[in-house]
N, C-alpha and C positions, 0 to 999 in steps of 0.2 A: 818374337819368340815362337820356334815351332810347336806344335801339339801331337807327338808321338801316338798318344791315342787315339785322337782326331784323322792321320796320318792310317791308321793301322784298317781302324772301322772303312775309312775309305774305302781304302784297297780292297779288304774282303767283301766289304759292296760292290764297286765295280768288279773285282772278277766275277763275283756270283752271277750278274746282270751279263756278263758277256759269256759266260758258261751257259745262261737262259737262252742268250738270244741264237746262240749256236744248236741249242735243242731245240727250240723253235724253227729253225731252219731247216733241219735234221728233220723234224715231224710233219712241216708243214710239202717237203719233197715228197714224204710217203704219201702225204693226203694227194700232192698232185696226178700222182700213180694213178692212186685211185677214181678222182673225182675227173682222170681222161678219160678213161672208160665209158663214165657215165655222157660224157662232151661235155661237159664243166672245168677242165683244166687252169680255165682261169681266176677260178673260185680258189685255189690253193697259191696263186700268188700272193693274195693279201697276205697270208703268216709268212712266206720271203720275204717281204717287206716289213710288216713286225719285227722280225728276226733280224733281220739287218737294221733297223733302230735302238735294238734292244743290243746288238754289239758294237756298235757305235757310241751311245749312252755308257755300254761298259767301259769302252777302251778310254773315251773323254773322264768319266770317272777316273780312272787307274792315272790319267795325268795329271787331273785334277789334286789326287791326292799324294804327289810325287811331289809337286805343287808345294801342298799341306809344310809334307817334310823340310821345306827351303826355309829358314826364318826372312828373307827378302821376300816372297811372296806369299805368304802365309793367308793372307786376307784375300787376295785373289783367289789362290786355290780351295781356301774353304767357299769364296763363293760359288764359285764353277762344281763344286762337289754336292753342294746345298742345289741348284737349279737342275742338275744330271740327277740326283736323287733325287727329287722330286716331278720330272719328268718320268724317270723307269720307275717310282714309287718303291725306289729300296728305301728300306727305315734304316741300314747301316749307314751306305750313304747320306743320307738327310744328318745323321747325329754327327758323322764324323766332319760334316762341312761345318755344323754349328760347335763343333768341341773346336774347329779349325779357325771360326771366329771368334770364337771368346778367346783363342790364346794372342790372334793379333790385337786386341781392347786392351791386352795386358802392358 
């Protein structure tokens, strides 16, 4: 049985988390601007790299919850949705993986 809500929260989680990581990437460019100036350039790749986890987490999200929508694998994609939210620490994510298992219990 799919979980349309489970399915939905998803989605709006992982996009959130890949619209973050994409701003994180976006700011952490600016900081590298700056922080060459100073000879620290290298200090501003850590948020590229944050940012490139954080839209990766999104996009696995977003299949995650494509997943959700399948009744064939419902239990799979709420768990991949449950572990991708709770790695980026989105709470949409996290609920819509667990609305995604209670509907495969059913």
């Amino acid at each position: 049985m799919e979980s349309k809500i489970g399915f939905i929260l998803a989605l709006i989680g992982g996009i959130l988390t890949a619209i973050c990581g994409l701003t994180w990437m976006l700011g952490a460019g600016i900081l590298i601007a700056f922080f060459v100036t100073l000879g620290l350039g290298w200090f501003g790749g850590f948020g590229i790299i944050g940012g490139i986890l954080y839209l990766v987490f999104g996009v696995l999200s977003i299949v995650a919850a494509t997943m959700i929508k399948n009744p064939e694998k419902v239990k799979t994609g709420g768990i991949l949705a449950l572990i991708f939210g709770v790695l980026s620490g989105n709470i949409l994510t996290i609920i819509g993986g667990i609305l995604g298992l209670i509907a495969a219990g059913k």
